[in-house]
LUMSE-415785 format. One record per residue (C-alpha): x, y, z; residue in three letters; chain; residue number from 1. Coordinates in Angstrom, 1 decimal. Layout:
<sites>
<<X Y Z> "ALA" "A" NUM>
...
</sites>
This chain:
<sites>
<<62.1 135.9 125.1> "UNK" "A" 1>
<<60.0 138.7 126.5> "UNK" "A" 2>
<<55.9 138.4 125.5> "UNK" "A" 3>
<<53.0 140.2 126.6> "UNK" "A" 4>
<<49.5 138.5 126.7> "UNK" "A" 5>
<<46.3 139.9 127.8> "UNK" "A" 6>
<<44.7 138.6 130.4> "UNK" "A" 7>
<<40.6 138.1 131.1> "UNK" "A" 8>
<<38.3 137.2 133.4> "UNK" "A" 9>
<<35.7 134.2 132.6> "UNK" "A" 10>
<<32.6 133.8 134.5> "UNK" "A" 11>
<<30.4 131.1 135.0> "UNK" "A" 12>
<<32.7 128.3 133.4> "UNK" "A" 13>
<<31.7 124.6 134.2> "UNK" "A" 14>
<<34.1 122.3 133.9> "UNK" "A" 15>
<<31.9 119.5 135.0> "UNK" "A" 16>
<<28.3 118.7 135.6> "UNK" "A" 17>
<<29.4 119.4 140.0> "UNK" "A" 18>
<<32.3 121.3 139.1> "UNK" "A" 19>
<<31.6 125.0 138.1> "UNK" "A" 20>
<<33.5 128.0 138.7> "UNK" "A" 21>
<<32.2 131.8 138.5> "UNK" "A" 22>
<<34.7 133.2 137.7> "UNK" "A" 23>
<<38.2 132.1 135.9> "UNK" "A" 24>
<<41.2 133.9 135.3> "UNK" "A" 25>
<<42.7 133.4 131.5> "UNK" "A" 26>
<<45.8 134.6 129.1> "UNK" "A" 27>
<<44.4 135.2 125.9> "UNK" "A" 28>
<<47.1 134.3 123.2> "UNK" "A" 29>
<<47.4 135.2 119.7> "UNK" "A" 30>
<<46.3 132.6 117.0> "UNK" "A" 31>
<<48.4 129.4 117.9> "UNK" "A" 32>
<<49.2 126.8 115.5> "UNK" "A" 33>
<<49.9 124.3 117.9> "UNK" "A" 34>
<<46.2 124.8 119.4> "UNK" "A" 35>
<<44.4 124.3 116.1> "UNK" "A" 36>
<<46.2 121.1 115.5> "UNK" "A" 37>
<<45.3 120.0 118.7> "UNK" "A" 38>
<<41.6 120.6 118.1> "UNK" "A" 39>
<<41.8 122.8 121.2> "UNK" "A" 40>
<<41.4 126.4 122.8> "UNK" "A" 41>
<<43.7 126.5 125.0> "UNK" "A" 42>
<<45.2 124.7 128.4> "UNK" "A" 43>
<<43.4 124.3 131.6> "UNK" "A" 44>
<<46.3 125.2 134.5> "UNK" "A" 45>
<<46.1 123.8 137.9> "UNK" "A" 46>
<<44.8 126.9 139.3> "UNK" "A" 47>
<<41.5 126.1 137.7> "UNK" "A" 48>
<<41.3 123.0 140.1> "UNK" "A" 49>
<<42.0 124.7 143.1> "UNK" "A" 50>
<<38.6 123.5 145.3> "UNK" "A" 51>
<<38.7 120.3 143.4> "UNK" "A" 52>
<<40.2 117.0 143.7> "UNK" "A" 53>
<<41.2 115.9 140.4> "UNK" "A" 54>
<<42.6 111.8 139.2> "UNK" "A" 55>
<<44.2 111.1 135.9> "UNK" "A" 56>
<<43.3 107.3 135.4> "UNK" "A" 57>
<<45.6 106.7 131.7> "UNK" "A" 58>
<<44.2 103.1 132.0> "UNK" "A" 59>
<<40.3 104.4 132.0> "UNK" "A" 60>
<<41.3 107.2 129.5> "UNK" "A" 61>
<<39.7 109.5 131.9> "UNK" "A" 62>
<<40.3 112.4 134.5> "UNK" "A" 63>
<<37.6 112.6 137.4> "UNK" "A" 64>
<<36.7 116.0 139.2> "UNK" "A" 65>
<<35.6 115.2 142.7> "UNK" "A" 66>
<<34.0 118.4 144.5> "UNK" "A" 67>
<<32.7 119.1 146.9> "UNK" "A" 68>
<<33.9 115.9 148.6> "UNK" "A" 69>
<<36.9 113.5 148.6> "UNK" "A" 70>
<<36.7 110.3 146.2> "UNK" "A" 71>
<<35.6 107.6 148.9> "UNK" "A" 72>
<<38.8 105.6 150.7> "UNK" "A" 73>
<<41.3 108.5 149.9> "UNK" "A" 74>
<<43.4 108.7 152.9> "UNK" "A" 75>
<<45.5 111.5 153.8> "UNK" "A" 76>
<<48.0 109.5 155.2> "UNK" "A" 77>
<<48.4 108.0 151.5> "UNK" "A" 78>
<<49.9 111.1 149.9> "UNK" "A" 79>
<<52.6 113.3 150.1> "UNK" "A" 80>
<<52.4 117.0 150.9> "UNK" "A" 81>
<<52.2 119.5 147.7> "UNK" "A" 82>
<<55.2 122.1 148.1> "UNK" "A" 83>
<<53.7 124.7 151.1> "UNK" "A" 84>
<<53.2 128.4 149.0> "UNK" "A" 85>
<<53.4 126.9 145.3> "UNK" "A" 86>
<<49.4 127.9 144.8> "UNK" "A" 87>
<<47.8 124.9 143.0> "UNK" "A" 88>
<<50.9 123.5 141.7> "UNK" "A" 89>
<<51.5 120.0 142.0> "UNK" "A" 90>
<<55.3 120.2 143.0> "UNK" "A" 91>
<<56.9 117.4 145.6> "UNK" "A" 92>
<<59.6 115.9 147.0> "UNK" "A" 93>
<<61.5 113.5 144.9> "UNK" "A" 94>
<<63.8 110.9 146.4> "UNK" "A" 95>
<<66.8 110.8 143.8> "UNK" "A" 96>
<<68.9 108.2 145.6> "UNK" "A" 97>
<<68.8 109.6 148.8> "UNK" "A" 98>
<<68.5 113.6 147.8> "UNK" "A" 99>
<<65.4 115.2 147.8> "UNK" "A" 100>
<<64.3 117.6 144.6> "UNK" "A" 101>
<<61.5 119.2 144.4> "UNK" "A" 102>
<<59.4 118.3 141.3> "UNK" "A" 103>
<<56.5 119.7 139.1> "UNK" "A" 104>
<<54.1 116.7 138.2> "UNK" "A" 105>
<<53.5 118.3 134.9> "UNK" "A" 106>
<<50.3 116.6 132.4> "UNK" "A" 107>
<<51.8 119.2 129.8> "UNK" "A" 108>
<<55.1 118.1 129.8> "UNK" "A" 109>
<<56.3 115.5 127.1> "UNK" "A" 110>
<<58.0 111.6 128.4> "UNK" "A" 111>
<<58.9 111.0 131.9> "UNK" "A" 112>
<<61.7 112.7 133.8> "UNK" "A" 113>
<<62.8 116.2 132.5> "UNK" "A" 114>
<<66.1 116.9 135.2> "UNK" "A" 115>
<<66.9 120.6 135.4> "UNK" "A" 116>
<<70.3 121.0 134.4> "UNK" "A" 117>
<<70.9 122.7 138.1> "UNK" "A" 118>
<<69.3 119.9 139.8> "UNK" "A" 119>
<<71.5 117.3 137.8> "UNK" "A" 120>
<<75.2 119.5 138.8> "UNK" "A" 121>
<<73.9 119.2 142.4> "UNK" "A" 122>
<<73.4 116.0 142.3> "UNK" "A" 123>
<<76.1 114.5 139.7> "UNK" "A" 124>
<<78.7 113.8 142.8> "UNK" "A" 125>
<<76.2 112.8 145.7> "UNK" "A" 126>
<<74.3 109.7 143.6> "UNK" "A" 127>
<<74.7 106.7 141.3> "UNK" "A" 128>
<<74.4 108.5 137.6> "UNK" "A" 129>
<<76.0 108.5 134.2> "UNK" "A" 130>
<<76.4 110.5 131.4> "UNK" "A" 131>
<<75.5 109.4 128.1> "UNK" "A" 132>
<<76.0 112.6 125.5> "UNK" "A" 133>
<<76.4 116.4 125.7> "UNK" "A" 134>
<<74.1 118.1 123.1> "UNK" "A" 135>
<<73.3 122.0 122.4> "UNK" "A" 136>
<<70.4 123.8 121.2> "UNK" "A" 137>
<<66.6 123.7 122.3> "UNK" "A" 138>
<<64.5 120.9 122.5> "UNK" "A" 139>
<<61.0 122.2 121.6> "UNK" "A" 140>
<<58.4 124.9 120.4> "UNK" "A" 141>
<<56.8 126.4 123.5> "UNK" "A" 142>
<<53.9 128.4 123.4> "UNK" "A" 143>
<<55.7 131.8 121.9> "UNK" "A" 144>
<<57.7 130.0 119.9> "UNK" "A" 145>
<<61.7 129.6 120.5> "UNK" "A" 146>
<<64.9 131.6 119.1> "UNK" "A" 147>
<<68.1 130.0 118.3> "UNK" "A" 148>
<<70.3 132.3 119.9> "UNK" "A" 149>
<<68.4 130.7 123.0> "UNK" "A" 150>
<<69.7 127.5 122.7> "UNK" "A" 151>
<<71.4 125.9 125.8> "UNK" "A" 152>
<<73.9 122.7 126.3> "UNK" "A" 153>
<<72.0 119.6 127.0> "UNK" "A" 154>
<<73.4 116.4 128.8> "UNK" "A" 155>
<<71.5 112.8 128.3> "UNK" "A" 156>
<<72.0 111.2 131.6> "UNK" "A" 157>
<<70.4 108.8 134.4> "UNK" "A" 158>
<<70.2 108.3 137.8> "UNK" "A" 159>
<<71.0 105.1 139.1> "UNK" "A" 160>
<<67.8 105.4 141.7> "UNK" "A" 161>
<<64.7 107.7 141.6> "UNK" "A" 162>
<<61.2 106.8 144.2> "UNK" "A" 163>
<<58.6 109.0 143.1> "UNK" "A" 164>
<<55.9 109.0 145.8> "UNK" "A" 165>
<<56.8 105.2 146.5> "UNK" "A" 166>
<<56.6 103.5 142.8> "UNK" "A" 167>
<<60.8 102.4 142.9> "UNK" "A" 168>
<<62.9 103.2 139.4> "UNK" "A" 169>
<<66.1 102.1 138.2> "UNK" "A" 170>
<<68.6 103.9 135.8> "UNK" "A" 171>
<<65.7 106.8 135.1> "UNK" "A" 172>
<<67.2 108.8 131.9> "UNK" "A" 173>
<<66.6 112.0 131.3> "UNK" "A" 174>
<<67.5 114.8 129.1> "UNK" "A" 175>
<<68.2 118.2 130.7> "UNK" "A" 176>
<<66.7 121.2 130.6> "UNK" "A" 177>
<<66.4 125.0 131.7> "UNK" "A" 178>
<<64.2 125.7 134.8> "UNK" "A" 179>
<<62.3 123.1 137.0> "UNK" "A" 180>
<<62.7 119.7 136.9> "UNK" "A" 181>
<<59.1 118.2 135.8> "UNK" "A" 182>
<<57.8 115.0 135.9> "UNK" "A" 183>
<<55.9 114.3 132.8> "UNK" "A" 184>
<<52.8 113.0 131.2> "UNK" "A" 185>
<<54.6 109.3 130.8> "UNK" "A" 186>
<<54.5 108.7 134.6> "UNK" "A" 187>
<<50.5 107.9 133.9> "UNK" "A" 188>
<<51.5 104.9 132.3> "UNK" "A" 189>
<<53.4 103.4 135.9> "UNK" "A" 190>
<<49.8 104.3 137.7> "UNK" "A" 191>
<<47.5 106.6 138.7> "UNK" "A" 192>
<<48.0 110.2 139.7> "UNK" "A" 193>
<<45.5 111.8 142.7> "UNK" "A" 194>
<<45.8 115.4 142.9> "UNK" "A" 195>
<<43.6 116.8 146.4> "UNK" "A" 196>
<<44.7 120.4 145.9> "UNK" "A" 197>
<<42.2 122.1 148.7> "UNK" "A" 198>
<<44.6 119.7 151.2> "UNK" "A" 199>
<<47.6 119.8 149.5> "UNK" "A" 200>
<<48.1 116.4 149.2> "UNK" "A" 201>
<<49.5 114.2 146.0> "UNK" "A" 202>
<<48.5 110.9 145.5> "UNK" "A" 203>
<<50.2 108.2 143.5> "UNK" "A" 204>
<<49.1 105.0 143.2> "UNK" "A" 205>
<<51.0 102.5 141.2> "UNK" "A" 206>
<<49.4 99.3 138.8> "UNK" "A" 207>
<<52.1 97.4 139.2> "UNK" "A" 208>
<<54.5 96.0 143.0> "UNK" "A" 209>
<<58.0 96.2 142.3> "UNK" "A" 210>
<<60.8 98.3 140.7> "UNK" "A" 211>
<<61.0 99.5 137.1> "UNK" "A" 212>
<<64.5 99.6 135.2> "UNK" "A" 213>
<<64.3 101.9 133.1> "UNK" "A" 214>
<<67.0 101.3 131.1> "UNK" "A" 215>
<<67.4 102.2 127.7> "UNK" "A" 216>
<<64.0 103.1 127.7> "UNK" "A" 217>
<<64.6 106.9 126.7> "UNK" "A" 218>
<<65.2 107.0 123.0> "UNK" "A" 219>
<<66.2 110.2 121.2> "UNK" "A" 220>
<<68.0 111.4 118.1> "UNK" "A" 221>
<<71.0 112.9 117.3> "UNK" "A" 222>
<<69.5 115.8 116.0> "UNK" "A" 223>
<<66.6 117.8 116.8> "UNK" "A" 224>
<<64.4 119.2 114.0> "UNK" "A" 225>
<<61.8 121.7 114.6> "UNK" "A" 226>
<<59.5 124.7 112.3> "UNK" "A" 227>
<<61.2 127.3 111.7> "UNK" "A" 228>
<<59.5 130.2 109.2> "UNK" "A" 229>
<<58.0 127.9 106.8> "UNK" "A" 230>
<<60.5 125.0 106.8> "UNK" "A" 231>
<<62.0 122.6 109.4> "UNK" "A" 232>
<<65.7 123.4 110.6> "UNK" "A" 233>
<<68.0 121.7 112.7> "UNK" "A" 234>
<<67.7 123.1 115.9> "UNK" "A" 235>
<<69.5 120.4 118.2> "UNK" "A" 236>
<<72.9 118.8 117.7> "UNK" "A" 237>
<<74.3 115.8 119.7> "UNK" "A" 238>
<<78.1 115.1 120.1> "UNK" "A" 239>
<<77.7 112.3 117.6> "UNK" "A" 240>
<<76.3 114.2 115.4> "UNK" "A" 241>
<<78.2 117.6 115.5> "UNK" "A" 242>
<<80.7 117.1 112.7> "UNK" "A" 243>
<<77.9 116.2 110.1> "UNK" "A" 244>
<<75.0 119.3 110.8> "UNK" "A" 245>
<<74.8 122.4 112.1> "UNK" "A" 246>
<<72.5 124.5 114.3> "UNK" "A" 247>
<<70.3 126.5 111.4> "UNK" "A" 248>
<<70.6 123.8 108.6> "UNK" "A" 249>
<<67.7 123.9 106.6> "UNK" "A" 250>
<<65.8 119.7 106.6> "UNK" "A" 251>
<<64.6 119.1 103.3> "UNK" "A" 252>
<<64.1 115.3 103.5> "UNK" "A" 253>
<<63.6 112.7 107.0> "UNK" "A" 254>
<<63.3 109.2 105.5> "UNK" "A" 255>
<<62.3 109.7 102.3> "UNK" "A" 256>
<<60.3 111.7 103.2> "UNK" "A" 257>
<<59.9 115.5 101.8> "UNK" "A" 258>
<<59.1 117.8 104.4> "UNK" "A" 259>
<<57.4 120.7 102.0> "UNK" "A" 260>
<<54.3 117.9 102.4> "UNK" "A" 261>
<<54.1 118.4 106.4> "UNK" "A" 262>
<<52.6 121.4 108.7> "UNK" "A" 263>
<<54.6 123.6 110.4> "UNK" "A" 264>
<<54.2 121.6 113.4> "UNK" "A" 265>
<<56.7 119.6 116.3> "UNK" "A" 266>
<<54.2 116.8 116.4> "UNK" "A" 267>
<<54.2 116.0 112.3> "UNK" "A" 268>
<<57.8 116.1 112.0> "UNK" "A" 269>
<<58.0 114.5 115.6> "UNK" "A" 270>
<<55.6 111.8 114.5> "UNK" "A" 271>
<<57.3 111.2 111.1> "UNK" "A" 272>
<<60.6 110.2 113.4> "UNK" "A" 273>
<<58.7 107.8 115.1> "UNK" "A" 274>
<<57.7 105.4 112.3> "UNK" "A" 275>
<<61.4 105.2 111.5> "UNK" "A" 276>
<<62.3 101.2 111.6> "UNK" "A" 277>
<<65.1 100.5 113.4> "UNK" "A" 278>
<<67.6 103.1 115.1> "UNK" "A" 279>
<<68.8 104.8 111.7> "UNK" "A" 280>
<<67.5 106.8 109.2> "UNK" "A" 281>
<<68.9 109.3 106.6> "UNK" "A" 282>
<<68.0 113.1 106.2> "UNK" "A" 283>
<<68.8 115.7 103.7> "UNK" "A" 284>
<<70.3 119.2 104.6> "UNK" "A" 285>
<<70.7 122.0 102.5> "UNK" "A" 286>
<<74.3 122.9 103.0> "UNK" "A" 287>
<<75.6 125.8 100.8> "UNK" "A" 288>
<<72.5 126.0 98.6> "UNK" "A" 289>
<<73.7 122.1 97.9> "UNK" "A" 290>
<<71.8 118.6 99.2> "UNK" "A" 291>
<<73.9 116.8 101.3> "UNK" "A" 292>
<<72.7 113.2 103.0> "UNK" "A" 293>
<<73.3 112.8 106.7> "UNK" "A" 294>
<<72.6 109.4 108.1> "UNK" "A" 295>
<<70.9 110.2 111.9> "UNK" "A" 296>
<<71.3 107.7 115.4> "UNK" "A" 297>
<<68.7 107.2 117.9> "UNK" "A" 298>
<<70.6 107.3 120.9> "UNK" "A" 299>
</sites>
């Protein structure tokens, strides 16, 4: 979708009591539902960290903003280079078996590994994967919204061996997706994330020796169900679920659970998902101006 913002300069923003920048460069967006249920203004992108060295410590809760000086005992011979002439984006070099992607460490982005679909045909026949499921449709509400006629075939799949800046994973699932492939917000749980972006250096520092498997660890339904216009829609469909639901189906009902009583929001009908017991649940569709029950897989 094509969308035009404005943009604006700040000045004199301080984002901590050393950090404070005189002027910062914004897009101002139109009234956001997604912001106001966040209890927020707006994001913070890496470029607002550029003289900064910034750690996400998800054990502490906290992010720490060193300036002017490095934290004390970071080493340079520690990190990994940040991709040369991405300006004050975290992207690096990912060790998928023995091929190198590059990859966006992403705070913004939702789970753990999000493979590009390109990066997954590349690498399909060079290392250990397997394909779970082939889905279409669009997996989430960005910033301008979404459109349906935008949707795009999704694969479920993992890779038999993934080092991300030397913490060692097995069978990493993912599902694909258009664009980069991101490494998301989830990693934060494995260990913590140092970020010098005036040396272009990325630091990851793991709480626990050892490999993960991450097996079975990446749970998602059979259908996706998003806001659409004042009600919730099915906006995904898995293979399992293809012969029961359609893209565009209106979702009256998740679990009992009448979905007239939720915002228009990813996260409440997201959330409402996640208290489901077990790895079944039934919805109701509108199909032809008539209810119709459709029992729903995590998968």
């Amino acid at each position: 979708m094509s969308l035009a913002y404005e943009e604006a300069v700040l000045s004199n923003v301080q984002l901590s009591s050393n950090y404070k920048l005189t002027q910062m460069k914004s897009m101002v967006f139109p009234s956001n539902g997604f912001f106001r249920e966040l209890g927020v203004v707006g994001i913070l992108g890496s470029d607002a960290f550029a003289q900064a060295v910034v750690t996400f410590d998800a054990r502490e809760q906290i992010m720490i903003i060193n300036y002017p000086y490095r934290p004390d005992g970071l080493k340079i011979s520690e990190g990994v280079a940040i991709y040369p002439g991405q300006t004050s984006h975290p992207i690096v070099d990912v060790d998928f078996g023995g091929i190198m992607k590059r990859v966006l460490f992403d705070t913004g982005a939702n789970g753990l590994l999000i493979l590009s679909a390109d990066d997954y045909e590349d690498l399909k026949d060079k290392v250990e994967n397997r394909l779970f499921s082939r889905g279409i449709g669009i997996s989430g509400v960005g910033i301008g919204g979404f459109d349906l006629k935008n949707t795009m075939e999704m694969k479920k799949v993992s890779i038999g061996e993934l080092n991300f800046v030397g913490k060692e994973f097995n069978n990493m699932e993912s599902v694909t997706c258009k664009g980069s492939s991101l490494m998301g917000v989830d990693m934060l749980k494995y260990g913590k994330v140092v970020i010098d972006y005036m040396r272009n250096r990325f630091y990851f520092f793991p709480y626990e020796s050892g490999t993960e498997d991450m097996t079975g660890k990446l749970k998602n339904w059979n259908v996706g169900i998003l806001p659409v216009k004042g009600h919730f829609e099915i906006t995904a469909v898995w293979d399992s679920a293809k012969d029961l639901v359609a893209l565009g189906d209106q979702v009256i009902r998740v679990n009992g659970k009448n979905l007239s009583e939720l915002k228009q929001s990813q996260l409440e009908v997201e959330a409402l998902l996640d208290t489901v017991e077990g790895d079944v649940t039934e919805i109701v569709i509108l199909k032809d101006g008539k209810e119709k029950k459709v029992e729903i897989k995590r998968m």
